[in-house]
N, C-alpha and C positions, 0 to 999 in steps of 0.2 A: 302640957302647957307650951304654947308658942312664944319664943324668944326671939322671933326677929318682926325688923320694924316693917310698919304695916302701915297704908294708905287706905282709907274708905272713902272710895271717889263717887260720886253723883254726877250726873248728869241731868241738869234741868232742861225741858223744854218748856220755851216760857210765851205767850203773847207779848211782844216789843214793846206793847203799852205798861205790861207788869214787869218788867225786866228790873228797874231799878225798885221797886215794891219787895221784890225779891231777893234781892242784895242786903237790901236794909236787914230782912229779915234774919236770913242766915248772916251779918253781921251781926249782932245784938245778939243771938243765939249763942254766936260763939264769944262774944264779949262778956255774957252774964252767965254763961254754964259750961260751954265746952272745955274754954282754956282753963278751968278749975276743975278738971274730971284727972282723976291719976292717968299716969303716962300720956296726956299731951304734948304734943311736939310742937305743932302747928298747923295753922291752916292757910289754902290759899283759895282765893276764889277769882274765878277770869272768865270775862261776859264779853258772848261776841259780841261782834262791832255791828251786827245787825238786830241786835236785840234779843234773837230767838231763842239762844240757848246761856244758862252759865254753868260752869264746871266748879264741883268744891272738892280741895282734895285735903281732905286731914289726913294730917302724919299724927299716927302713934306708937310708942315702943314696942308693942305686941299687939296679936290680932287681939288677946284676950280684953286690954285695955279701948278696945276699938267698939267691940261687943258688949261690955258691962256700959258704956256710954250710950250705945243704941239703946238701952233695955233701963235707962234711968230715965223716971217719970220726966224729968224738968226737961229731960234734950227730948223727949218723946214730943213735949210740947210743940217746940218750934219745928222740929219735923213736920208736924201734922199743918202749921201754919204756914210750913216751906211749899208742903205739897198741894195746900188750897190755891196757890200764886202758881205755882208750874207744875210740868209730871216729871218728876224722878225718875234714876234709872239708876240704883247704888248696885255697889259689888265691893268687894274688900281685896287688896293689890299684895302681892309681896315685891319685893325688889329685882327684876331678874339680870337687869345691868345697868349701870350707870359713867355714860360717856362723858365727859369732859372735852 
């Protein structure tokens, strides 16, 4: 069992026309499932200034709390609706330094 905290970041690539189509979505995603999935921490999402890409980075206490959220029907939803708006490109993070 993994005990340290974990980031599952995505990278969108998006048509500049779907950019904010895509926001909405993974907004609303994480407003009506994620943030109630055990071990959320948070999430952040930041959309370039050209349109083409946005980056979602959930924080969770553990990888394992990271995995049982991908593999929950209801987040699988908005996945699948994230991915018809842009192409993904997830991977899951540990922490390896943090500078101040």
């Amino acid at each position: 069992m993994d005990t340290q905290p974990t980031a599952f970041i995505t990278v969108f690539d998006v048509d500049p026309e779907r950019q904010h189509d895509l926001l909405d979505v993974l907004q609303e995603g994480a407003d009506q499932v994620i943030r109630h999935r055990p071990g959320f921490i948070g999430i952040s999402l930041f959309a370039s200034q050209d349109g083409r890409r946005i980056i979602n980075v959930a924080r969770w206490e553990t990888a394992d709390a990271a995995a049982a959220t991908r593999d929950d029907p209801d987040a699988a939803t908005y996945s699948a609706r994230a991915a018809a708006l842009g192409s993904p490109v997830p991977g899951v993070f540990s922490l390896a330094a943090d500078i101040r």
